[in-house]
C-alpha positions in Angstrom: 0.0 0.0 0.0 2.9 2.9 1.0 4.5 1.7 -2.5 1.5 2.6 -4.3 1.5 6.4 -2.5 5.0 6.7 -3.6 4.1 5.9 -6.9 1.4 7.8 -7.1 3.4 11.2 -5.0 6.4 10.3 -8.1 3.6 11.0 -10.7 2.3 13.9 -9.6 5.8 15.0 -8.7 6.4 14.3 -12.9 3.0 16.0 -13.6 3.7 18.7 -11.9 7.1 19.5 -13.4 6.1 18.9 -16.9 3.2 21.3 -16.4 5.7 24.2 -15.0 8.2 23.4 -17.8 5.0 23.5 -20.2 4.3 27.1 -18.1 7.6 28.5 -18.6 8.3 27.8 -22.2 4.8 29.0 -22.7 6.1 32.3 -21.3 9.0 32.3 -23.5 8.1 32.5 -26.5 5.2 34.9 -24.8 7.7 37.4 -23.6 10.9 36.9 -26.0 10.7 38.6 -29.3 12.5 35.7 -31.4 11.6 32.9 -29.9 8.1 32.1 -31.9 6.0 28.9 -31.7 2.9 28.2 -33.9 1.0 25.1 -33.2 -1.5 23.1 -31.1 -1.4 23.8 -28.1 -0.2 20.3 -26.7 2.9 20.6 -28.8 3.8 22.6 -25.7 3.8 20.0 -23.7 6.1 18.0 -26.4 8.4 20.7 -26.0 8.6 20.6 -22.8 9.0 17.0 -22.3 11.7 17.1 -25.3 13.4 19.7 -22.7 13.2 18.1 -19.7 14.9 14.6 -21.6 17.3 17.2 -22.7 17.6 18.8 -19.5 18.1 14.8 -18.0 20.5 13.7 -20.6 22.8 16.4 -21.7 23.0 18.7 -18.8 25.0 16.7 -16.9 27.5 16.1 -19.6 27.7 19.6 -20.6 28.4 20.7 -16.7 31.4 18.6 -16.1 32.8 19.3 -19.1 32.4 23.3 -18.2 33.0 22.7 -14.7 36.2 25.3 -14.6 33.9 27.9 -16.4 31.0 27.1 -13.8 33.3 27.5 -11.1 35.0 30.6 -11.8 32.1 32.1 -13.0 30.3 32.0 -9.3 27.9 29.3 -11.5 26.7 31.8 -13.7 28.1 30.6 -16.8 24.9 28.0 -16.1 23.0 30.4 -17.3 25.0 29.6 -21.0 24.1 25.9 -20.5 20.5 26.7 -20.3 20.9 28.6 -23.9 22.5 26.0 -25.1 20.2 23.3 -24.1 16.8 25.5 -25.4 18.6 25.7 -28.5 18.9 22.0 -28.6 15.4 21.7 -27.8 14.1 24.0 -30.9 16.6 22.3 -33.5 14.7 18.5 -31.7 11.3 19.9 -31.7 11.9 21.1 -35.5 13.3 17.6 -36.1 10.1 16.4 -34.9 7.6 18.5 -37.2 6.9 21.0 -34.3 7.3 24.7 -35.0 9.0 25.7 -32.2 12.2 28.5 -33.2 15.0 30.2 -31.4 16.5 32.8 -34.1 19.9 33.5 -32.0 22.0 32.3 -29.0 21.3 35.8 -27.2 17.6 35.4 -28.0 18.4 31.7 -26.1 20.2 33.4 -23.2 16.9 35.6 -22.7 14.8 32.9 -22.7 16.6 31.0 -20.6 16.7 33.3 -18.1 12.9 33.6 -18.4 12.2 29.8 -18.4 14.4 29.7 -15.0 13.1 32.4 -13.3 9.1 31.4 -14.3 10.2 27.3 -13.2 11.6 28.8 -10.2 8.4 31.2 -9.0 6.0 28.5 -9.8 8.2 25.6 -8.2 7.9 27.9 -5.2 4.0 28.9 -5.8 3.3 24.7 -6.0 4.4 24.2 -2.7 6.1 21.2 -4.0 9.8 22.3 -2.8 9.8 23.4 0.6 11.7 26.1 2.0 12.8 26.0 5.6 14.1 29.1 7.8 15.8 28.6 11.2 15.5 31.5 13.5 18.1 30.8 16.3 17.4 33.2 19.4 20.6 34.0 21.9 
C-alpha cells in the first residue's frame, strides 16, 4: 500500500514538473521577441518534455565538461548551458515536425533566463519544494 502512495506522490511530482516546464516555455516564446511557436497547443507540452529529456541527458554532460567555467564564473556561466540546451530543444522539436524556433543564441540566453526564473516562481508557488528558515534566538 505505502508503495502505491510513492508511486502515485512520483507521478504527480512528474506531472507537476512537466506542467511548470509546459508554463515557462509558454512564457517564452510569450515574452521573448525571437523565440516564436505556432502550433496546437499540446505541442507545448512535447516541448517541454523534449526539454526536460534534454535537461536529463545532456546537462549533466555539458556541466562537467564546463565545470572550470561554472566554477570561476560564481555558477553563472549555467545560465549559457540553459541557452544551449533551449537551442537543442528547438533544432529536436523542429526535427520532430513542431514549430517551435530560437532565431539566436542571445535570444536563447533571454529565454533561458525567463524559463528559470518562471520554473523557479512557480516551483515555489506549487508548494512542492519546501523552504525551511531557522531563527536561532541568543
Amino acid at each position: 500500500m505505502e508503495q502505491k502512495e510513492n508511486s502515485m506522490q512520483t507521478l504527480r511530482r512528474w506531472v507537476l514538473q512537466w506542467l511548470i516546464t509546459s508554463l515557462a516555455i509558454f512564457a517564452a516564446f510569450s515574452l521573448v521577441p525571437g523565440i516564436t511557436f505556432s502550433g496546437n497547443g499540446y505541442e507545448i507540452g512535447i516541448i517541454a518534455m523534449i526539454y526536460s529529456v534534454i535537461n536529463l541527458l545532456i546537462r549533466p554532460v555539458l556541466t562537467l565538461i564546463t565545470c572550470p567555467m561554472i566554477i570561476l564564473t560564481l555558477g553563472t556561466f549555467t545560465v549559457i548551458i540553459n541557452a544551449i540546451l533551449l537551442l537543442l530543444t528547438a533544432n529536436f522539436a523542429k526535427y520532430l515536425g513542431i514549430d517551435f524556433q530560437v532565431e539566436t543564441f542571445m535570444t536563447a540566453l533571454i529565454g533561458a533566463i525567463v524559463i528559470s526564473l518562471t520554473t523557479f516562481v512557480l516551483n515555489l508557488l506549487s508548494g512542492e519544494n519546501n523552504v525551511r528558515v531557522r531563527i536561532r534566538s541568543k
